[in-house]
C-alpha positions as CSV (number, residue, x, y, z in Angstrom):
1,X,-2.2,-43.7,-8.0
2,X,-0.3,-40.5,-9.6
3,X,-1.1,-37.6,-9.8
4,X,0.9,-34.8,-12.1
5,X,2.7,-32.0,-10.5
6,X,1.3,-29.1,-12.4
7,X,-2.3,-30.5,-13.5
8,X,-4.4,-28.0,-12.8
9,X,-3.0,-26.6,-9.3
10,X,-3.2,-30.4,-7.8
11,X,-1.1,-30.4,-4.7
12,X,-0.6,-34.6,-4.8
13,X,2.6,-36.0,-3.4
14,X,4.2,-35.5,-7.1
15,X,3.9,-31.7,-6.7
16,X,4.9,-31.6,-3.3
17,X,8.5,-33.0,-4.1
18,X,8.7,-30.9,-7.2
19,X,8.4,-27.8,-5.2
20,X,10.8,-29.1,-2.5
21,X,13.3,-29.1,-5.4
22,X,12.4,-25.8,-6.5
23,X,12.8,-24.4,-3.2
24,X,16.1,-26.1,-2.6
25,X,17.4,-25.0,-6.2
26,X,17.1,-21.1,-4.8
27,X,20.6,-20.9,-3.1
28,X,22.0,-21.5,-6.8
29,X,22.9,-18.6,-8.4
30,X,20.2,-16.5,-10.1
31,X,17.4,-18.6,-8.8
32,X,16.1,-17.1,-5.6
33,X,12.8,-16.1,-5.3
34,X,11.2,-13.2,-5.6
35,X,9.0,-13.5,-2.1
36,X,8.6,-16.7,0.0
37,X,5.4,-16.6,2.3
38,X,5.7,-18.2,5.8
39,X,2.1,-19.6,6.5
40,X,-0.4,-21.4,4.7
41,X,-3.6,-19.6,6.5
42,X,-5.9,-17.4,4.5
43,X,-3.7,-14.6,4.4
44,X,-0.6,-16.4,3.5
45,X,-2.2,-18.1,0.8
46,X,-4.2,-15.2,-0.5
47,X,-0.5,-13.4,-0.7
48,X,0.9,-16.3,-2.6
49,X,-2.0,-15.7,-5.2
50,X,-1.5,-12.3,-5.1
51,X,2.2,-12.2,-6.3
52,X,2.1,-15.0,-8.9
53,X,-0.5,-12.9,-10.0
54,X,1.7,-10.3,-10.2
55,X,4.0,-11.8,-12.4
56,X,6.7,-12.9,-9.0
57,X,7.8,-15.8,-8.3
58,X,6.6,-17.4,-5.4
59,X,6.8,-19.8,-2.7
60,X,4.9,-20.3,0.5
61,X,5.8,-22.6,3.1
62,X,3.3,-24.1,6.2
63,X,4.5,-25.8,9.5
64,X,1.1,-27.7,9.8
65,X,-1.6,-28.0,7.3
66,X,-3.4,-25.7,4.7
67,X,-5.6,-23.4,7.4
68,X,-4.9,-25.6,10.0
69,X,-4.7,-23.0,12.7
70,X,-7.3,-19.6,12.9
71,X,-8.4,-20.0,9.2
72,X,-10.2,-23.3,9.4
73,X,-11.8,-22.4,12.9
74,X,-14.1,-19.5,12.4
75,X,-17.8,-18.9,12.4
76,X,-17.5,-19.5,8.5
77,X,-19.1,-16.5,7.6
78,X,-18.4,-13.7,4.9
79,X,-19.5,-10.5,6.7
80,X,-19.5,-6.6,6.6
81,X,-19.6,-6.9,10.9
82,X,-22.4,-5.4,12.4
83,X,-21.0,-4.2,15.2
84,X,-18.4,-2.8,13.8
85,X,-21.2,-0.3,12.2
86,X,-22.0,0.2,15.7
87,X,-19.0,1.2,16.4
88,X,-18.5,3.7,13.8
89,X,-15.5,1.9,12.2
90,X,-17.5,2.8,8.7
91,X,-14.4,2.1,6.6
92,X,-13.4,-1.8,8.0
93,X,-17.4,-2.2,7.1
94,X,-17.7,-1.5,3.9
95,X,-14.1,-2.4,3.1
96,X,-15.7,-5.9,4.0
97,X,-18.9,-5.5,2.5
98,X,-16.8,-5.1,-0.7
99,X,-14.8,-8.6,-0.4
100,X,-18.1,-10.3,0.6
101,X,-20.0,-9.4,-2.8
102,X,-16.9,-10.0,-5.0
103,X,-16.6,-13.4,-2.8
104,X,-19.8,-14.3,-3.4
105,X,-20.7,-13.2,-7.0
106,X,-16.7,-13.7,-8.5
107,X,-14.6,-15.2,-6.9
108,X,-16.3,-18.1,-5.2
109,X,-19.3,-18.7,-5.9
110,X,-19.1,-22.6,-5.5
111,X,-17.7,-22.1,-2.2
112,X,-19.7,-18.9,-0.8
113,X,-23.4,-18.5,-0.4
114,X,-25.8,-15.7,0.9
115,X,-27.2,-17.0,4.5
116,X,-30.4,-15.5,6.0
117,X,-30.2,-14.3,10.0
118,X,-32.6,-12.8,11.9
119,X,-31.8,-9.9,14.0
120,X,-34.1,-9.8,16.6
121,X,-36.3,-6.8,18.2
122,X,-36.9,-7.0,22.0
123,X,-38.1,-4.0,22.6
124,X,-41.3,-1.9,21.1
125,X,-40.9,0.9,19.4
126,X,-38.0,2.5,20.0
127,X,-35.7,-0.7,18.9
128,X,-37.1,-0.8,15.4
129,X,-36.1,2.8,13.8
130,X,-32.6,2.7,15.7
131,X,-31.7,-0.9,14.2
132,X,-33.2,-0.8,11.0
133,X,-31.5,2.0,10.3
134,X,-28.6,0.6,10.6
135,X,-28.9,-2.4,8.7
136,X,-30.6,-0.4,5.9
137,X,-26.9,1.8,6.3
138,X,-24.9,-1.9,6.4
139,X,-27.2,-3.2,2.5
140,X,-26.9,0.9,1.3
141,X,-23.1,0.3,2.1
142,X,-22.5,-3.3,0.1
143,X,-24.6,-1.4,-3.1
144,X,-21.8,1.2,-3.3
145,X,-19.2,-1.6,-3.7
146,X,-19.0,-1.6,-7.3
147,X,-19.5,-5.0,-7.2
148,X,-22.4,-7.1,-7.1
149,X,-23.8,-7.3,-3.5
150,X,-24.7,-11.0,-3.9
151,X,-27.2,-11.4,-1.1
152,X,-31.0,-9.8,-0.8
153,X,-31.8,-7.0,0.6
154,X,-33.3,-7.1,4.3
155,X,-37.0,-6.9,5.8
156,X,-38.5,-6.3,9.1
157,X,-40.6,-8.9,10.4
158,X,-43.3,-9.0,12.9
159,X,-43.7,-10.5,15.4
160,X,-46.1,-13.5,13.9
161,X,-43.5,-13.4,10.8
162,X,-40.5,-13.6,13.1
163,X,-42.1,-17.2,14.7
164,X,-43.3,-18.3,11.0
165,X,-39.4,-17.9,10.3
166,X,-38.5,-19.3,13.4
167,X,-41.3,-21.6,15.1
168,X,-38.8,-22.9,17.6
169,X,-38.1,-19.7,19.1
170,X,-40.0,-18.4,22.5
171,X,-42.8,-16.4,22.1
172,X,-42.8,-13.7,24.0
173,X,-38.6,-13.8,23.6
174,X,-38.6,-10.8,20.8
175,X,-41.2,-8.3,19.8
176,X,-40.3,-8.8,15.9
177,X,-37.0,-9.0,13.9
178,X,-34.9,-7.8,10.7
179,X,-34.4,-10.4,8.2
180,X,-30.5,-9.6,6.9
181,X,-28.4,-11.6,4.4
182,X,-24.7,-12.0,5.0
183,X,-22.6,-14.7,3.1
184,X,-21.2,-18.1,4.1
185,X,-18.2,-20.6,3.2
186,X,-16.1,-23.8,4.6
187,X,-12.9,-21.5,5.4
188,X,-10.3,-24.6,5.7
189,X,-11.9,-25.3,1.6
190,X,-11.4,-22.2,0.5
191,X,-8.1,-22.0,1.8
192,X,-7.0,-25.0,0.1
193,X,-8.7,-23.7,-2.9
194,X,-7.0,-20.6,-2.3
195,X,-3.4,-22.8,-2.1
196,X,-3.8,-25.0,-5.0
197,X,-4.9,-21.5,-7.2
198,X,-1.8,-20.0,-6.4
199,X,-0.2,-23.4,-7.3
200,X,-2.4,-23.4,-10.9
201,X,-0.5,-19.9,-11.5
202,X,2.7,-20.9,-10.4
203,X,3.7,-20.9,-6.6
204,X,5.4,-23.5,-5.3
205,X,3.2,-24.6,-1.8
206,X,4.6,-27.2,0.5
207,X,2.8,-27.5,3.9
208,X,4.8,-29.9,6.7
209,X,7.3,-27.5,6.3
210,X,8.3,-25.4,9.2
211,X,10.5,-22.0,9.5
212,X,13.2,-22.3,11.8
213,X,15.2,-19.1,11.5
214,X,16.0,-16.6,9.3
215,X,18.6,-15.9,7.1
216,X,20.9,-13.1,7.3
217,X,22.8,-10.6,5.5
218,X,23.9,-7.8,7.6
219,X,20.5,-6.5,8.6
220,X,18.6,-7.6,5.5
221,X,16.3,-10.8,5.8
222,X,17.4,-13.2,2.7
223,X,15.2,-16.1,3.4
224,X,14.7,-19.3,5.7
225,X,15.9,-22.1,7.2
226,X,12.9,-24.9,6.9
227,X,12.3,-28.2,8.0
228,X,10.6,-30.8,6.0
229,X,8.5,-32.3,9.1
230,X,8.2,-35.1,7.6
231,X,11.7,-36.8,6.9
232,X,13.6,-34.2,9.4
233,X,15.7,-32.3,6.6
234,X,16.5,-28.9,6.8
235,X,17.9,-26.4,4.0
236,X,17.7,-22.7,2.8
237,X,15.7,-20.9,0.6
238,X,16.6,-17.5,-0.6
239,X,14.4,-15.0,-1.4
240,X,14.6,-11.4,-1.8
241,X,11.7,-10.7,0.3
242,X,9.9,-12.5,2.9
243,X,6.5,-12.1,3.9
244,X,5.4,-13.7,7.3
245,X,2.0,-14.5,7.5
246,X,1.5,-16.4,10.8
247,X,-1.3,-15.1,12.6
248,X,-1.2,-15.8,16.3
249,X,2.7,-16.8,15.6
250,X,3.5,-13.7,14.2
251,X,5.2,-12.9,17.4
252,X,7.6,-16.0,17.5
253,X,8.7,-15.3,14.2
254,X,9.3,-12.2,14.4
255,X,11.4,-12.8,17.7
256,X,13.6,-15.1,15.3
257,X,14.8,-11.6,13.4
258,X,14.3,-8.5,15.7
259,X,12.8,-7.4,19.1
260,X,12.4,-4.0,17.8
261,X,9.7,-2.7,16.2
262,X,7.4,-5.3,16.5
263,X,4.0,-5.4,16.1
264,X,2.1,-7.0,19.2
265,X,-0.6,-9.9,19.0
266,X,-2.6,-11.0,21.0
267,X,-5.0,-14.3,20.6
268,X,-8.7,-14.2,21.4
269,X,-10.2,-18.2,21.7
270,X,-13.3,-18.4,20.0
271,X,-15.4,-21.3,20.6
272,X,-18.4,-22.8,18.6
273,X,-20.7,-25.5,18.8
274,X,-22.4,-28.2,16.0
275,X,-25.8,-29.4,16.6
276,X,-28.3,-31.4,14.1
277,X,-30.6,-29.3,12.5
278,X,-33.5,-30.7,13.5
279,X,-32.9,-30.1,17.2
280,X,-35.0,-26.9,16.5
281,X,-37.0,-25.7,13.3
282,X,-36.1,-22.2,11.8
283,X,-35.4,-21.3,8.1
284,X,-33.1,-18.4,8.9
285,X,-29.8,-18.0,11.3
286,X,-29.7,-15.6,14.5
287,X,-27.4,-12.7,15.4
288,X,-27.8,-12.4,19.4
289,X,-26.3,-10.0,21.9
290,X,-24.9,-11.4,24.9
291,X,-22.9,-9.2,27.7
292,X,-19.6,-10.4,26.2
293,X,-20.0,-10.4,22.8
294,X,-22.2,-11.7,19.5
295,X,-23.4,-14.8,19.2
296,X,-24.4,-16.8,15.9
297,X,-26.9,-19.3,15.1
298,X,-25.6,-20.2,11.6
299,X,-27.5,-23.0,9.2
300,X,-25.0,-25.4,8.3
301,X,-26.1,-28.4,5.8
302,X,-27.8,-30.7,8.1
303,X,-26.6,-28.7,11.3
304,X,-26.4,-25.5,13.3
305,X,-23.1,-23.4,14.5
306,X,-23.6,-22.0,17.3
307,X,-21.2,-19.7,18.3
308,X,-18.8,-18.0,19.5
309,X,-17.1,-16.8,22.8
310,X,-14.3,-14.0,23.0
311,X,-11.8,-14.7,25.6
312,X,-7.7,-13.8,26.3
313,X,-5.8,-17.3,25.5
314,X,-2.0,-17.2,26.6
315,X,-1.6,-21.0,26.1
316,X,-1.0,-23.8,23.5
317,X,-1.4,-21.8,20.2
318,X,-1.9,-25.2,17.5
319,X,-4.6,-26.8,20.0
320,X,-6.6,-24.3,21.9
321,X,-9.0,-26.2,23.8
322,X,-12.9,-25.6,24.8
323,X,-13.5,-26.0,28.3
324,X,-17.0,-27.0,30.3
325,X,-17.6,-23.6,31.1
326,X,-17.1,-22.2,27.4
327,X,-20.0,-25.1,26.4
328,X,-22.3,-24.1,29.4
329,X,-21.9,-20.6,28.1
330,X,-23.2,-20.8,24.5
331,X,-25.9,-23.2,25.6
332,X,-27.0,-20.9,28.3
333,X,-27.4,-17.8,26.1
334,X,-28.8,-19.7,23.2
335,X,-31.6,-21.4,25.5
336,X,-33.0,-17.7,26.5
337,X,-34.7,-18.0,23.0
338,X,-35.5,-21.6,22.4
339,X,-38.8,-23.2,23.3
340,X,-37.0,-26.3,23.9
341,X,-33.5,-26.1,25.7
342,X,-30.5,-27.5,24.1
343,X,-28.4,-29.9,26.7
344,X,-25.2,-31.4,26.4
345,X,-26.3,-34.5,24.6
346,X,-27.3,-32.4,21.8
347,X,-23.9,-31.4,20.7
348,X,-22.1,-33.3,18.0
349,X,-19.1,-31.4,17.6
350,X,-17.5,-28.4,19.2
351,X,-14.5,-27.0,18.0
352,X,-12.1,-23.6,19.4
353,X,-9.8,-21.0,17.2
354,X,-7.7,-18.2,18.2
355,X,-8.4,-14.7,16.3
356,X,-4.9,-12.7,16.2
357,X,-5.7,-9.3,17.4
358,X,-3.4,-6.7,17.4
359,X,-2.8,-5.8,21.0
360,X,-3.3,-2.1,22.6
361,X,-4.1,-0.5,26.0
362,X,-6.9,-2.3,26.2
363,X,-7.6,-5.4,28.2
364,X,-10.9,-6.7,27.0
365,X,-10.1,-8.6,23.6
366,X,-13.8,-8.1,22.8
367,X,-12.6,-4.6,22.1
368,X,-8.9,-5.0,20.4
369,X,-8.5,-3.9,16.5
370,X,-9.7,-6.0,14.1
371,X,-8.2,-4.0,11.5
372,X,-4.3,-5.6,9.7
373,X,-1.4,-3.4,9.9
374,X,1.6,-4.3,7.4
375,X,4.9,-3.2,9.0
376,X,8.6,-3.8,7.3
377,X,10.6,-4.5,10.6
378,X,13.6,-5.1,9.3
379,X,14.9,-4.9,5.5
380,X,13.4,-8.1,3.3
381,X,10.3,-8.8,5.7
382,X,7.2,-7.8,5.7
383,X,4.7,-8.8,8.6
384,X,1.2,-8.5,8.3
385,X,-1.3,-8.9,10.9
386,X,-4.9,-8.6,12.7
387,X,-7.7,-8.3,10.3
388,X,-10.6,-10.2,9.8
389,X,-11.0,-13.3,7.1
390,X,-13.7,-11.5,5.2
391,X,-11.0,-9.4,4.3
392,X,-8.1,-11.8,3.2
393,X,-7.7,-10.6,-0.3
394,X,-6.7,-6.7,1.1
395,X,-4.8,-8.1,3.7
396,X,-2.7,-10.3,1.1
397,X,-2.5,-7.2,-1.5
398,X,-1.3,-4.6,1.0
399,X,1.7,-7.5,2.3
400,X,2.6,-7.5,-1.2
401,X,2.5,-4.6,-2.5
402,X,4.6,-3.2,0.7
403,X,6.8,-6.2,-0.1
404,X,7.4,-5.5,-3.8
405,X,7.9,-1.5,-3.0
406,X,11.8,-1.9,-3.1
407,X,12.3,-4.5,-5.5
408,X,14.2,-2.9,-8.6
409,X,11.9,-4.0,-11.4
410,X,8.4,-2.3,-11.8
411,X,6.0,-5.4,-10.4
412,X,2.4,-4.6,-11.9
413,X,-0.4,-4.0,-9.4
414,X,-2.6,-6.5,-7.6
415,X,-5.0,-8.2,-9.9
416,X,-6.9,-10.8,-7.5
417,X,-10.0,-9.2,-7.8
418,X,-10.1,-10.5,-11.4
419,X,-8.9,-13.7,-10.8
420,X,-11.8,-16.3,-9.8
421,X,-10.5,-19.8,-7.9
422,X,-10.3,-23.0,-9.3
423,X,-13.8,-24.0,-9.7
424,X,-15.5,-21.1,-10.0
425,X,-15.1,-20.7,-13.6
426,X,-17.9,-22.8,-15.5
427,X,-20.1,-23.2,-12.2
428,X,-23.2,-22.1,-12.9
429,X,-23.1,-23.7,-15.9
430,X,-22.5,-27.0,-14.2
431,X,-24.6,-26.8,-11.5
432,X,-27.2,-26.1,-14.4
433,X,-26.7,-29.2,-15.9
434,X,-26.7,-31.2,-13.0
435,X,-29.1,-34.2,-13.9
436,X,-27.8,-34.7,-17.1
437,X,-24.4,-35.1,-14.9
438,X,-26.1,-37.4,-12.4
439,X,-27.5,-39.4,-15.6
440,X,-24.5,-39.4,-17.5
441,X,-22.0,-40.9,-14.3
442,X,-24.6,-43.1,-12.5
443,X,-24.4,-40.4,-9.4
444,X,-27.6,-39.4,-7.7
445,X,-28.5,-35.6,-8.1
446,X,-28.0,-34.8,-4.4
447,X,-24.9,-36.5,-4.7
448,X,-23.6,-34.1,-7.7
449,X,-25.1,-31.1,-6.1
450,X,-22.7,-31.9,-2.8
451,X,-19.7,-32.2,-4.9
452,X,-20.5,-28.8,-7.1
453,X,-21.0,-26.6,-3.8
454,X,-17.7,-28.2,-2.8
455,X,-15.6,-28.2,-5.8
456,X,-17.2,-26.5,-8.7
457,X,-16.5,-27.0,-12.2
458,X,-13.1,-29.7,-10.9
459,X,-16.6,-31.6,-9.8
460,X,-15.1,-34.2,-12.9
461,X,-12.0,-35.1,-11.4
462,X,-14.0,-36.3,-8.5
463,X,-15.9,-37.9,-10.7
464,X,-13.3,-39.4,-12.6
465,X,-12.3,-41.1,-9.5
466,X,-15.2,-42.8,-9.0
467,X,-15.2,-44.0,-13.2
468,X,-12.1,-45.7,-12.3
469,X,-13.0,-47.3,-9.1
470,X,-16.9,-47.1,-8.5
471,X,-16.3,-48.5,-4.7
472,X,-15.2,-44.8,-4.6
473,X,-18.9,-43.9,-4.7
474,X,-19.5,-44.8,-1.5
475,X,-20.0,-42.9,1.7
476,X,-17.3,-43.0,4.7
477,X,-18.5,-45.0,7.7
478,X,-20.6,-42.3,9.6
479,X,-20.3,-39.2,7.5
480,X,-22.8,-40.0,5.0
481,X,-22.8,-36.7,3.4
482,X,-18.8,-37.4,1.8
483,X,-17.8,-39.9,-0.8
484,X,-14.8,-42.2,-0.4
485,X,-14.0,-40.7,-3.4
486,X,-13.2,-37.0,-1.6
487,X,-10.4,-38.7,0.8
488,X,-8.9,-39.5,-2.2
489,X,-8.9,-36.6,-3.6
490,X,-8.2,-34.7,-0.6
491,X,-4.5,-37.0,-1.4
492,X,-4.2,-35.9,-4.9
493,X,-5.0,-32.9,-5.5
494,X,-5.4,-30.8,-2.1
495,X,-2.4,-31.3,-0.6
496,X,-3.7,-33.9,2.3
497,X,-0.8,-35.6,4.2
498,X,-3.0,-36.7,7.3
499,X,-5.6,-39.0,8.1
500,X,-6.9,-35.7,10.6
501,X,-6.3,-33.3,7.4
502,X,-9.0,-34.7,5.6
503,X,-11.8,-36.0,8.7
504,X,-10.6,-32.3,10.4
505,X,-9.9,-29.7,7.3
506,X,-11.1,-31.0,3.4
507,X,-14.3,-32.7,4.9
508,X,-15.7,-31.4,8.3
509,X,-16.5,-34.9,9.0
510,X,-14.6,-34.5,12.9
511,X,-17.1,-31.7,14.3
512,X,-20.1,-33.0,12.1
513,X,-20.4,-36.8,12.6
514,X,-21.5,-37.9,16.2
515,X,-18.8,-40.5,16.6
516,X,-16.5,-36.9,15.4
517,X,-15.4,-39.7,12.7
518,X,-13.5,-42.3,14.7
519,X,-15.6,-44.9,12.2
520,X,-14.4,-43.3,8.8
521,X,-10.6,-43.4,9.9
522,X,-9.9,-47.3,9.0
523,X,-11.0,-46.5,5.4
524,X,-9.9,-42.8,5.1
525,X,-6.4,-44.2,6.0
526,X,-6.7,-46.9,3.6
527,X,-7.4,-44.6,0.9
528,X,-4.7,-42.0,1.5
529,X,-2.1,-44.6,1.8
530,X,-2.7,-46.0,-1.2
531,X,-1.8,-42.3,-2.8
532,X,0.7,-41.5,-0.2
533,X,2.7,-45.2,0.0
534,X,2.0,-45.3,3.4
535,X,3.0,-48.5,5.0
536,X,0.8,-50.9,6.8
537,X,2.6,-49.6,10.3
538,X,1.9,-45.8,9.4
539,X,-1.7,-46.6,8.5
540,X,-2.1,-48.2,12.4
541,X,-0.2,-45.3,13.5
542,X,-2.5,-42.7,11.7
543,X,-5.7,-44.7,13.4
544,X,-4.6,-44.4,16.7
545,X,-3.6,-41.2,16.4
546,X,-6.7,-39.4,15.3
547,X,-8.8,-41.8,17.9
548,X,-6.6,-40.6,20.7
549,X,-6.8,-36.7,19.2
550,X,-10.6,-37.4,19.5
551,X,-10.1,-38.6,23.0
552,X,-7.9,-35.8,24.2
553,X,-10.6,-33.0,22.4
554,X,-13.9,-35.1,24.6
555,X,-11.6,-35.0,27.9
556,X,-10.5,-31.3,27.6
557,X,-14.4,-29.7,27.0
558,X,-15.0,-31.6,30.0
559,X,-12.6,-29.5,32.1
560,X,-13.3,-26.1,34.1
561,X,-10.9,-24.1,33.2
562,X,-8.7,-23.5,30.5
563,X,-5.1,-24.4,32.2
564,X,-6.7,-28.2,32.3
565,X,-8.2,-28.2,29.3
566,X,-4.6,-27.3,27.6
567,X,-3.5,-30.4,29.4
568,X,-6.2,-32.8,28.5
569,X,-5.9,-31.7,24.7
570,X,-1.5,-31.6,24.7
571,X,-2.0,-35.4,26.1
572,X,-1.5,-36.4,22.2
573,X,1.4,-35.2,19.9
574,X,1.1,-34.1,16.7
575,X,1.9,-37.1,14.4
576,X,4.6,-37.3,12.3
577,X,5.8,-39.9,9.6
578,X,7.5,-43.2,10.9
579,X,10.8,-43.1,10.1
């Protein structure tokens, strides 16, 4: 199966090698780049967007896979931050609020949705005034955006409506609640959205490709030495600015240029769980206080997030592992409100991400900036780092327009706000017409309404998958809400060069299926080797890989602390090509 290299921002096996070769042609004379992006998280790929936007050109390199570290483990929410209102940080608020209703009403609206949550009241009287108040301040706040706020506004409950909302909830647990809106989105989607957007404008995006130094001229940062991972080549690429994105890494590559004047991160592990929905019955999500931190109950499809824990991590930064303890945590705080308790055997999936916090004085990450900084080290790099997702785009326009300050030419100013992701355009329109598409292809509606909340107005090149092979209509073995057809796709067009890539990242098939997908390998592998030319031995070897990965993930939230739990889960390598 081919795919072309510049249809439509497809990141198929075609494209990949065609931006090797562009990357490789930059030592030649008057062909550098204008700014190569190390790492292919949100922020990296919202910076790659950002300056072929500009008119630059661009090219980001990833070690791993699209989002495959912080960016694909989050809470998957699009938020303002409630208690950051509490803490008077007024500005990162509605600075967030801002990016949430452009998200929601602009940029994304096949990816982002408004989510209801229930803030709950658990004392009389005095409770009410001081917390509706500040959730009337938190809408007020998102109406001054100059943007469409994109959720409802909120409504206090009583007591009576609080249970009617949420039945499965104790009785005498609150007094009454807040009804809020905040948005929601699959992060690792958007970000290979994000990716394949910058590709449609002209980037050049290659993930499996990792930084290994910098190079040098005097002082001045000229680009990198990379390493295709996945036939062991290394070569340069020039560029006259360099903007390192790496989250949680942002220390290591730094460390490869300077030791001075560095900023400091520190990672925070997150934890969340996945339960079926119909463990308990509620219509709206919860926001609950715990002596730690916040904790989520977020609707998911058929499922519930429960999350998440805020804890120092000074161990393996691509695998941070959930321990026993982090599990018995969220369960024990979540059961304080459920008639029925949650147990063990009620978890599907469970999954652990590192925020990168910029470091201070203070010990307690709960209470580290969540603010970005964007410093220039050295001459030709920029680092950027902290932040919160919700506010990827600012992040990604501040790196830029720092890196683009002392470039001769006059670079025109970010324009990302205006410019929607692939998918967006035409979706309403599309969703609209929904059973006429369901007629018209042989699909069943709830089918066609999966693939449009997941891909928008491409929704046709799914479809035209399954035209040319209607097997391709056909669920995966245990993950009956995904199509054969999206692992094929996943192939072609979003950059997928792993069989864990599309159960872990383009589906969320490994935290949602109760098997955590170890029955839709044998065909996912099937499928992507028949885009990738993947031999019969590398198929095997993709199998056993992701069924020992599994294995490794089960043994390690088994384990007390987190020193054994980094062992359990670093028991299985990250897989390579045979060669």
């Amino acid at each position: 199966m081919k795919t072309d290299p510049a249809g439509g921002g497809a990141l198929g096996p075609e494209a990949r090698e065609a931006s090797i070769q562009r990357l490789r042609a930059t030592t030649e004379p008057g062909q550098e780049l204008d700014i190569l992006i190390v790492g292919g998280g949100i922020v990296g790929t919202g910076a790659a967007l950002d300056a072929v936007t500009r008119g630059l050109s661009v090219g980001i390199v990833e070690a791993s896979d699209w989002a495959a570290g912080t960016s694909s483990r989050s809470s998957k929410l699009i938020h303002g931050g409630l208690r950051y209102l509490e803490m008077l940080d007024f500005a990162l608020v509605k600075e967030a609020l801002q990016e949430r209703g452009l998200l929601l009403s602009e940029l994304a609206p096949h990816l982002a949705r408004p989510v209801p949550f229930l803030y709950p009241l658990t004392k009389p009287f005095v409770e009410r005034p001081y917390v509706g108040a500040g959730i009337a301040l938190y809408d007020a706040m998102s109406v001054s955006s100059g943007h469409s706020r994109g959720v409802p506004f909120h409504k206090h409950l009583s007591r009576r409506g609080t249970l009617r909302a949420a039945p499965s909830l104790k009785n005498d647990a609150f007094v009454g609640s807040i009804r809020y809106y905040d948005g929601q989105v699959d992060d690792a989607k958007y970000v290979a959205n994000l990716v394949r957007t910058a590709a449609h404008y002209g980037a050049h995006a290659v993930n499996q490709m990792a930084v290994v130094d910098f190079l040098r001229e005097g002082e001045r940062v000229v680009g990198a030495k990379v390493e295709n991972r996945e036939d062991g080549s290394r070569f340069n690429v020039r560029a006259k600015q360099v903007i390192n994105a790496t989250g949680v890494w942002t220390d290591e590559t730094q460390a490869m240029v300077t030791d001075r004047g560095q900023l400091k991160v520190r990672a925070s592990k997150g934890i969340h769980l996945v339960v079926p929905r119909d463990r308990f019955q509620s219509t709206v999500g919860l926001i609950l206080r715990t002596e730690k931190s916040v904790l989520f109950v977020i609707p998911w499809g058929r499922h519930w997030i429960i999350g998440t824990t805020d804890t120092d991590w000074h161990l393996d930064k691509a695998h941070p592992a959930a321990t026993s303890k982090d599990i018995d945590y969220i369960l024990e705080h979540v059961n304080k409100v459920l008639k029925r308790p949650l147990t063990r055997e009620d978890v599907e999936g469970v999954y652990a991400g590192l925020r990168p916090l910029l470091a201070g004085e203070n010990d307690s990450t709960a209470k580290l900036s969540r603010e970005h900084v964007v410093a220039h080290p050295v001459p030709g790099l920029v680092v950027v780092a902290g932040g919160k997702w919700t506010t990827y785009r600012v992040m990604a326009k501040d790196a830029v327009d720092e890196a683009t300050r002392t470039m001769d030419e006059r670079v025109p100013p970010s324009c990302t706000e205006t410019i929607p992701l692939l998918g967006a355009s035409g979706f309403r329109a599309a969703w609209n017409r929904r059973n006429r598409t369901a007629e018209e292809t042989g699909v069943h509606v709830a089918r066609i309404e999966h693939l449009l909340n997941r891909y928008g107005s491409m929704t046709p090149e799914v479809l035209a998958l399954i035209a040319e092979n209607p097997e391709l209509a056909e669920p995966l073995p245990g993950a009956d809400d995904y199509l054969q057809a999206e692992a094929v796709y996943a192939a072609t067009h979003e950059g997928a060069r792993h069989v864990h890539d599309v159960l872990t990242r383009r589906t969320r098939i490994s935290i949602e299926a109760w098997d955590r997908g170890v029955s839709a390998v044998p065909v996912v592998a099937k499928l992507m080797g028949d885009v990738l030319g993947w031999s019969d031995a590398q198929r095997e070897n993709e199998v056993r890989h992701y069924i020992a990965r599994v294995e490794a993930e089960r043994l390690s939230q088994e384990q007390p602390d987190d020193e054994s739990a980094d062992a359990a889960r670093l028991g299985v390598e990250d897989i390579v090509p045979l060669r």
